[in-house]
C-alpha angles and dihedrals in degrees: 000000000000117000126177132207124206116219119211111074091000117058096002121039135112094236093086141037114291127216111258119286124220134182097277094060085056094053101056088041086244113179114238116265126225109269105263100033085110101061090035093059094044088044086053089049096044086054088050097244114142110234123225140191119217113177133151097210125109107245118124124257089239101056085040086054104047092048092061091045088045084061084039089254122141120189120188103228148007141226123184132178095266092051080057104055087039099060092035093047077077101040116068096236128113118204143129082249139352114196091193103065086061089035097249108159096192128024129196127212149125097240119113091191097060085051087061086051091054093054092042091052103023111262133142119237140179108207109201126190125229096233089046084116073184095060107123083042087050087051097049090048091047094047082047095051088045109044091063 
């Protein structure tokens, strides 16, 4: 199974506990990770399940992928905002993000509003809340529940 994760407010944001940092964070100027991103990606992969980012931000694919790999981390594919735009530009839909044009079966993200775009244009999606401090443990249960 693909699943995709969102960044900002989700995985990166100073509203939560971050993973620990270490010099080389520091060194390739990484932004700090949501306590628990670490575990939840080994468990995925453990499962088998490949483990995308799909964010619309505008950071490179390159910066996004080295900060994972800076936490060991490796995630199998990325989606920025200009690979977005660029896939969606030939579809006639119109939404913050759509995981099936890049055949995502499950996304990840705090925004109540994209969960309103899965069910418009028929997504699944797992909304998670900054102050869930039992969010990688919300996540497996969801994958788990959607998945049957």
């Amino acid at each position: 199974m693909i699943i995709s994760f969102d960044l900002d407010d989700t995985l990166i944001s100073n509203k939560f506990e971050a993973e620990k940092s270490n010099w080389f964070h520091q060194f390739l100027g990484a932004e700090s990770l949501r306590k628990g991103t670490i575990n939840l990606f080994k468990e995925l992969k453990k499962q088998n399940h490949k483990i995308y980012i799909y964010t619309t931000s505008y950071r490179s694919e390159s910066r996004i992928k080295w900060m994972f790999y800076s936490y060991g981390i490796s995630v199998d594919f990325i989606i920025n905002q200009q690979k977005h735009q660029k896939k969606l530009r030939k579809k006639d839909v119109y939404c913050s993000k759509f995981p099936p044009i890049f055949n995502i079966d499950i996304h990840v993200d705090d925004s109540i509003g994209v969960e309103r775009e899965g069910e418009k244009y028929g997504f699944k999606t797992i909304i998670i809340s900054e102050t869930d401090d039992n969010w990688t443990e919300t996540i497996l249960k969801e994958i788990n529940l959607k998945i049957q």
